[in-house]
N, C-alpha and C positions, 0 to 999 in steps of 0.2 A: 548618632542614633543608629548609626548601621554597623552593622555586629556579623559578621562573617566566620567561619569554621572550614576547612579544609578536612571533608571526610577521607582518612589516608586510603583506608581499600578501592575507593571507587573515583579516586582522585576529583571529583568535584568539588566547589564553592556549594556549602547546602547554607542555606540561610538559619539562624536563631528567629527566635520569634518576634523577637525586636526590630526586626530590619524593616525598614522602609522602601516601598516598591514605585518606579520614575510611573509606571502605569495607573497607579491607586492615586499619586502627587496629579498626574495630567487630568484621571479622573474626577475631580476634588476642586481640579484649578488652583492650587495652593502655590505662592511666592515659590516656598521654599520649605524644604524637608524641616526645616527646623522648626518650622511653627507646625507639622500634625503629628497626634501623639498615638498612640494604641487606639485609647476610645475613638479619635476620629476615624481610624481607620474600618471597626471592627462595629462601631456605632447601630449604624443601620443597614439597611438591606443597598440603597444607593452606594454608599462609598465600600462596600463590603462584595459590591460584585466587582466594583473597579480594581478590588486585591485580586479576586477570582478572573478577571479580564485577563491577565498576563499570561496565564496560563495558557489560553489561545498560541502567547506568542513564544511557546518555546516548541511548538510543531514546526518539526524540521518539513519541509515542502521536499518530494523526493525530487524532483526536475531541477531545483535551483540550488540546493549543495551541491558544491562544486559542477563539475561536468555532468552534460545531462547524463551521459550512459552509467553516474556509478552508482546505480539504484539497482540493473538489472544485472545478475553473475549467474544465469544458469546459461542453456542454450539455445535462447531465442535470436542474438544480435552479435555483430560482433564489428571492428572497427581494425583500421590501415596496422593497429599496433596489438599485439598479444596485450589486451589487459593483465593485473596482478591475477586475477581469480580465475582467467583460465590456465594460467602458469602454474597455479597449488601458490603462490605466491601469499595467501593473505596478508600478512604480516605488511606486504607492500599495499593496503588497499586502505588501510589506517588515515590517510587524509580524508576519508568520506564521514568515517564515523565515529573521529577523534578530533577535537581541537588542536591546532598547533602549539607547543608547550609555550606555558606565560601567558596564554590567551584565554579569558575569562570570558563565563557566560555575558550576555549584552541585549537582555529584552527589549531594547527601546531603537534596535537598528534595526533599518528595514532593509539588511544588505541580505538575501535568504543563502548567501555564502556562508557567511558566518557563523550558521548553524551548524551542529553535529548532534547525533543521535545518543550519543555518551551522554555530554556534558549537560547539557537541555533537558534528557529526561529525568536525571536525579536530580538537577535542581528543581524542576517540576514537582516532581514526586514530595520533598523536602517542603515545597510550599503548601502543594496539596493536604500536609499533616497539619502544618500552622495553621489552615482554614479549618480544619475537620476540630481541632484541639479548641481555637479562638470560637468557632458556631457553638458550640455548646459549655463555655466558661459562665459557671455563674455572673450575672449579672452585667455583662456586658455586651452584645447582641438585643438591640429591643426591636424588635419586629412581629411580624403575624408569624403563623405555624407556615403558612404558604409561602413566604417571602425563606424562613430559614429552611427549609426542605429545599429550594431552587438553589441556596448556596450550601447544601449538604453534599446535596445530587451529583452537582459538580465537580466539586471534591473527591467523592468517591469513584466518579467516572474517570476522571484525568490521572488518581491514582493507579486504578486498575491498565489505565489507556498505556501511561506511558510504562511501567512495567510491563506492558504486552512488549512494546517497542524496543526495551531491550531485551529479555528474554528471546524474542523468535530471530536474536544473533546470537547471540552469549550466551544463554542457556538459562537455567535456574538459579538465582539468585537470592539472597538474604530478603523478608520480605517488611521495612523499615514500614510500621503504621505512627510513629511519634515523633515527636521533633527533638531533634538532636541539641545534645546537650557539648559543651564547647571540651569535657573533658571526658566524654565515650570513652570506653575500653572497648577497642574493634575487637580484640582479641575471646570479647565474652561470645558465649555459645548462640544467644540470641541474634549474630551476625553471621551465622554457618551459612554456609550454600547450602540452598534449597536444591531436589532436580526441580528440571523444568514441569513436570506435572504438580507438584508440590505449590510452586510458583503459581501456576494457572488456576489450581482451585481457590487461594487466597482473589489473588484477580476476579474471580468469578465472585467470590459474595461479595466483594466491592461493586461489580456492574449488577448485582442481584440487586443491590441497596440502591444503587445509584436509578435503576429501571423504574423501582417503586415511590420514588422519589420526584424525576423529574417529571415536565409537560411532555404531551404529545409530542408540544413544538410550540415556540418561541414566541408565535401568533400567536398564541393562547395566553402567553403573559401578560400581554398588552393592554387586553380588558381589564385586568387585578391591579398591577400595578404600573403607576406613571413611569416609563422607564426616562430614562437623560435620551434625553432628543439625538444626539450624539451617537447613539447606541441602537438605533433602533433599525437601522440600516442594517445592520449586523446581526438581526435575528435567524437568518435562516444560518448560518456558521457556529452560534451558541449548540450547544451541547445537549441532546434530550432524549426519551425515553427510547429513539429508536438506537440513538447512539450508544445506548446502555446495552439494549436486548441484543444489535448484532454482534457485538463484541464480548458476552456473556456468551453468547454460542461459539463466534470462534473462537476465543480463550478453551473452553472446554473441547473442541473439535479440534484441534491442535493439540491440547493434552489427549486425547484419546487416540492421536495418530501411532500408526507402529512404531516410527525411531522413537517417538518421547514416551510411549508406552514400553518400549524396550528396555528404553536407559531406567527408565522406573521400576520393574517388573523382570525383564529378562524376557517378553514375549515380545515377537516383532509380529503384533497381529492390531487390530483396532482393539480397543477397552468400549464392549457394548453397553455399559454403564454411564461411561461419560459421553458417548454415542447418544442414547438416551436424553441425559439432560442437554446435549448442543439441540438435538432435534427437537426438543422441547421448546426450546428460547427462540428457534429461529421461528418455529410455528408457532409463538407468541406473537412475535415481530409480525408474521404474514398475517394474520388473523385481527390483529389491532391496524394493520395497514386497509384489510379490505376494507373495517367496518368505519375509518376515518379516512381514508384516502389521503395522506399526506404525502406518500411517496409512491410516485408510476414507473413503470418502463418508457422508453423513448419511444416512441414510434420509430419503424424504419426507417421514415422520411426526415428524420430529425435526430438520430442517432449520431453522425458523428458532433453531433453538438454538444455531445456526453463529455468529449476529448476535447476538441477547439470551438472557441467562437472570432469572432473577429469584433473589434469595438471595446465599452467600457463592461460588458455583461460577462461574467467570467462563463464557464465552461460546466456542466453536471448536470440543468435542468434537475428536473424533478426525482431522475432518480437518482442521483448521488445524495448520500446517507451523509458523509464526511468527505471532504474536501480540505486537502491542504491548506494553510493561512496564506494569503497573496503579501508576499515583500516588498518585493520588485517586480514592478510590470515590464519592465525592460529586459529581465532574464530570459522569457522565453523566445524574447526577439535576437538574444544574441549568444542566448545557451545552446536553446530547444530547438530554431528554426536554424540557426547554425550547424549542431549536430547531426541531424538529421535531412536534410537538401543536396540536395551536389552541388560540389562548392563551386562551378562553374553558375551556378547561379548569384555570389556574389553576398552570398548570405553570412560573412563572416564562417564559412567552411574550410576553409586553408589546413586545417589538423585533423578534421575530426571528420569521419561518415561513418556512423551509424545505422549498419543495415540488418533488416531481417538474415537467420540462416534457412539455409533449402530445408533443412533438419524441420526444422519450425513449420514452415509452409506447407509440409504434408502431414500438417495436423488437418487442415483444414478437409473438411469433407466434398463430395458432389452434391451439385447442386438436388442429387435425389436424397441428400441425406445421409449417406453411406459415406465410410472411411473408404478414401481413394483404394486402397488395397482391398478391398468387398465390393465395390464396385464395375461389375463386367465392363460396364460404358465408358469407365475411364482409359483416356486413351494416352499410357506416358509418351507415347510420339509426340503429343500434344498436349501437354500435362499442363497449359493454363484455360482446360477450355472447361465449357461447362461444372465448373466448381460454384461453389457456396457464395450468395452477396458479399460474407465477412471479407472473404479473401480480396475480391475486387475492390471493396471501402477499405480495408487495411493496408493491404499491400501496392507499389507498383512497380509490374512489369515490366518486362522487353515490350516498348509498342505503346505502353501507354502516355498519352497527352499527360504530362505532369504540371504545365503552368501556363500563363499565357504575356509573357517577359517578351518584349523586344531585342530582337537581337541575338537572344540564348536558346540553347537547343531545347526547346519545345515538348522532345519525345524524351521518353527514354528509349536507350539504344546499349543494351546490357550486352551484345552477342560477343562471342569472341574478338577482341579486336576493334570491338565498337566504340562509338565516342565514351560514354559514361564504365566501360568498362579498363579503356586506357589511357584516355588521350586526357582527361581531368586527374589534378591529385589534390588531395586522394580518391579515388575512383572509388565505385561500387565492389567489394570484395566477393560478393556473392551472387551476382546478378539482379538484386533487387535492393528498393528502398519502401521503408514504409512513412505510408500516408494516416496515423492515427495518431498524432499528436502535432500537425504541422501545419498542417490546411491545403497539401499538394492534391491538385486536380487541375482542370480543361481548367481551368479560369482563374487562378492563384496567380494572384500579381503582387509587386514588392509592396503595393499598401496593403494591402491584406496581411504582408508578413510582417510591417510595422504595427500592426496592429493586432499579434494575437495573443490570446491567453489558451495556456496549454497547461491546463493543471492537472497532473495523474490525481486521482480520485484515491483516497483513501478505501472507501469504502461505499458502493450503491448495491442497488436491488436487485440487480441480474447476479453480483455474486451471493448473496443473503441465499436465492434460489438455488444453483450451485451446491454449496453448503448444506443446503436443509437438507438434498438429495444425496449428499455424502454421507450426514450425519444418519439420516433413513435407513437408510441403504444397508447401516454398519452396528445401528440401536440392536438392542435385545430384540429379538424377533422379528428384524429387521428385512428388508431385501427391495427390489426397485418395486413391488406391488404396494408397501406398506405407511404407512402415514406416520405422523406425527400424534400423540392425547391433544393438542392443544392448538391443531390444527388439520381435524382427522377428513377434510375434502379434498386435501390434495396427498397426493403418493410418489414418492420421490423421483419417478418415473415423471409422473405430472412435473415437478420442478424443472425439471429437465426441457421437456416439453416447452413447457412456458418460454426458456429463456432462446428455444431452434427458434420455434414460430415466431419471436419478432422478428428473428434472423431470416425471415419467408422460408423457413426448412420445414419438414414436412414432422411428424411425432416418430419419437428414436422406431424404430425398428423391435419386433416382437423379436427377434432374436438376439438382441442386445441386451432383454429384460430378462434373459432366460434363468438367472441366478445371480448373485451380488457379486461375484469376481467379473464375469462378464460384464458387468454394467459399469462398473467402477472401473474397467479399462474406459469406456464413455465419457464417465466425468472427468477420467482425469484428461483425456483428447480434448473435450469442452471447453475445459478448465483454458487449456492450450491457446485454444482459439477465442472465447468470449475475452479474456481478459489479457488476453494477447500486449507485453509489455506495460505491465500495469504496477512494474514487479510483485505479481504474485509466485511466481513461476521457481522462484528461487526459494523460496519458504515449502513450497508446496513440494518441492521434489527431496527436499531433506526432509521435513515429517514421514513422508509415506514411505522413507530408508530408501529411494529409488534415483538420491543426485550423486553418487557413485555406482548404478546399475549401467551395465555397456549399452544400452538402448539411447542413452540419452550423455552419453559421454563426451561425443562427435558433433564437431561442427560444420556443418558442410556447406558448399555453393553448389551452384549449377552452371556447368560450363553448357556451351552449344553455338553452331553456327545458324546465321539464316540463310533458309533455301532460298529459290528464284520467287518463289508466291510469296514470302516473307515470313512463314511459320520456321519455326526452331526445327532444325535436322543437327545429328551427331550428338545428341542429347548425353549427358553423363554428368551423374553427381560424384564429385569430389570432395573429402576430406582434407579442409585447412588447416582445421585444429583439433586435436583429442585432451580434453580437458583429464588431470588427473584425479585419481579413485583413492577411496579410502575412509575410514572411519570419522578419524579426524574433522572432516570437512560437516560434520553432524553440526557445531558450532565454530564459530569465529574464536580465533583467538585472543586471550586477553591481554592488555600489555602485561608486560613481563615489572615494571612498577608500582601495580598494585597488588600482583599475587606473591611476591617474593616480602609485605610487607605483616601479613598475619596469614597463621594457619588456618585461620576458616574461610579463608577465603583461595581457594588452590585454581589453576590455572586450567585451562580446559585439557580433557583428556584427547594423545599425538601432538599434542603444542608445547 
């Protein structure tokens, strides 16, 4: 019963429509494949979301593919060895987001290794048709108008979803709405590369469809229909209208960026058009949010709980939007807290440390608000004093209590010469470590590190706001004064706002609003800091043409000794690495075995 096809251009396993899924089988409780046929699968609304179930599980979790660190490639982190991506290496980076040849996609392991961002999402995609195809086939489907709109919704959203997911690597792509047939001509025109703008407005009527489609939220399904007891657990992770509308906006906020506006246009400026419709979507989203309160900000008192928890309660609260799928709970105990720890703490760190760069850290503002560089009161003699809460909750310092382990060094001791600086290997390469995915503070003990969950967040509501204010900022008649049609109380300026003041920062600065170049130096600093290793930071510097600009090309540390009082004297920031520049690095390259097999499909331009 299972019917496989090997799509040559994009080297996946895409399924026929025949195929039989182990998720829709466990859904169902069926012996065996061989007793469920089409109808049972396609039946009703029960066995027909256990086909749409799977889809959940081909999101790649960015922290548990391989190593934690190869999600992030701009210049936030850096670790004991030149990664491929700050080398110009790409080519070398291909175990993150390629399968190992011979090695087939596998929905039904919960190993989040296993996963890759290639192979996962064009199977996804491939399945996502056979739902959309199977929901509306005469006569098969019997259900209410409600019950097939929830698995329309779906459909249309995972399609869009994971075509984001290749695209903002690879670029613009072919854009597959049918289900493939076992004798395709890839060769035919209807397989051409899309650009990436092309790509995103197809994605966008998909989350347009998918918006008007699905529930608020998943709690809401629960009074309509009986869902499988089984399942019910899992409602806040189902897929729903918010998940449409933020992903409608940044698909189109991304297409409206300058490099994808360039490559489409020849203009390396925003497209106040599609500026326009993101600002639109996202003041959807804000505007259905106030008037239902489904999703909050964290309080500051419970902010980093966005990042870790410790126990069986994963990690996003209320405001995470999307959240990775959890595989393995054991990953981030011996990925995430491995990566990330001094390996003198015994955390399985023997290769790996994972730290902030200095580059990155003077993103963060003072504590009045002001970029360290506007700031009179900043004092680089003492350049960790009176900064921004983030930094203190993100980062840790020379001096800071980072645990409370018996036996192991307690502080950090970053200074020249100091313990965490030489005397561990691998040591701190930069003088710091960060504390936002790990659970490092005064009172971090190893149960606490056997016990956490650290899931990078797809997608929450401090970036949604973020966003709106870019998109504002950039719309037709735009600027940091200006609002959204569709959500005309708040002014991109306010978004901004919104997301310091959890931060206890004070409202940006009238001189910051003075015109949208100026302010949009802001967001992107913000950007810097709110979502600080979240990898956004590497998508976000190739849209805006700015991840080959020399501002951000350098990786640096901070060297310095400690005076008699114990404050940092001989202060100097140093250049460890200068990452290479160039056009090229716009997108990833693709392998060289699927563009050398048809002309429509050509290999990214410099690769």
């Amino acid at each position: 019963m299972k019917n496989i096809i090997n799509l040559k251009p994009f080297g996946v396993l895409i399924v026929c429509c025949s195929i039989l899924f182990v998720s829709c089988e466990e859904y169902l409780d069926r012996p065996s494949a061989a007793t469920v046929t089409e109808r049972d699968i396609y039946v009703n609304f029960i066995s027909f979301q256990g086909f749409i179930e799977e889809l959940h599980n081909c999101i790649v979790s960015p922290s548990e593919c391989g190593a934690w660190n190869n999600y992030s490639f701009a210049d936030e982190n850096m670790g004991p060895r030149p990664y491929n991506f700050e080398t110009g290496n790409w080519w070398g980076a291909e175990s993150y987001f390629y399968l190992n040849a011979g090695v087939n996609v596998n929905t039904t392991s919960m190993e989040g290794r296993d996963r890759r961002i290639w192979e996962y999402a064009w199977y996804a995609i491939a399945k996502a048709n056979i739902a959309l195809e199977k929901i509306d086939e005469p006569d098969l489907f019997s259900g209410t108008d409600y019950q097939h709109n929830l698995i329309k919704g779906q459909a249309l959203f995972f399609r869009g979803w994971f075509y984001f997911e290749i695209c903002r690597f690879w670029g613009g792509m072919p854009y597959i709405t049918w289900s493939l047939d076992p004798v395709e001509d890839f060769g035919d025109e209807k397989y051409q590369r899309l650009t990436f703008k092309e790509t995103a407005l197809k994605m966008a009527e998909d989350f347009r469809a998918a918006a008007d489609l699905l529930p608020n939220h998943w709690e809401d399904v629960n009074a309509q229909i009986p869902l499988h007891p089984a399942g019910k657990d899992n409602n806040r992770q189902r897929v729903n209208k918010f998940h449409a509308l933020s992903y409608l906006g940044k698909a189109l906020l991304f297409a409206a960026s300058p490099m994808i506006n360039e490559e489409a246009t020849g203009n390396n400026t925003f497209d106040a058009t599609l500026c326009t419709r993101a600002a639109d979507a996202f003041g959807e989203l804000l505007a259905l949010n106030a008037s239902t309160q489904k999703y909050r900000l964290a309080t500051w008192n419970e902010f980093m709980n966005v990042f870790y928890r410790f126990g069986l309660t994963r990690n996003g609260l209320d405001e995470a939007i999307m959240m990775p799928t959890l595989y393995e709970r054991s990953r981030f105990r011996w990925s995430t807290i491995g990566a990330l720890c001094p390996s003198d703490m015994g955390l399985n760190s023997s290769t790996t440390a994972d730290v902030p760069t200095h580059n990155i850290v003077k993103n963060f503002a003072t504590a009045n608000g002001f970029p360290i560089q506007d700031d009179p009161t900043y004092d680089p003699n003492n350049p960790w004093k009176n900064l921004e809460p983030r930094f203190y909750a993100f980062i840790a310092k020379d001096g800071d209590k980072i645990n409370n382990y018996t036996g192991v060094q307690q502080y950090l001791q970053s200074a020249n010469g100091a313990w965490h600086r030489s005397s561990i290997n691998p040591a701190t390469m930069t003088g710091y470590y960060q504390k936002k995915f790990n659970g490092m503070r005064p009172e971090f003990t190893l149960s606490e590190a056997d016990n956490i969950i650290a899931a990078v967040p797809y997608m929450r509501l401090a970036d949604v706001y973020l966003m709106y204010a870019e998109a504002v900022n950039f719309q037709n008649g735009g600027g940091p004064k200006a609002t959204s049609s569709t959500f005309p109380s708040l002014t991109a300026e306010g978004a901004i706002n919104v997301v310091r003041n959890r931060a206890q920062l004070p409202d940006i600065a009238d001189v910051y609003t003075a015109n949208q170049n100026v302010f949009f130096e802001e967001i992107i600093r913000e950007r810097a800091v709110e979502l600080f290793m979240e990898g956004a930071r590497f998508c976000d510097l190739r849209r805006w043409n700015r991840f080959s600009d020399p501002r951000y090309l350098d990786k640096t540390c901070i060297d310095f000794d400690r005076g008699a009082d114990g404050d940092p004297i001989n202060i100097r920031e140093r250049i460890v690495l200068t990452r290479p520049a160039g056009k090229k690095y716009n997108w990833l390259p693709l392998q060289v075995k699927f563009t050398t097999m048809e002309k429509t499909f050509p290999q990214n331009p410099g690769w």
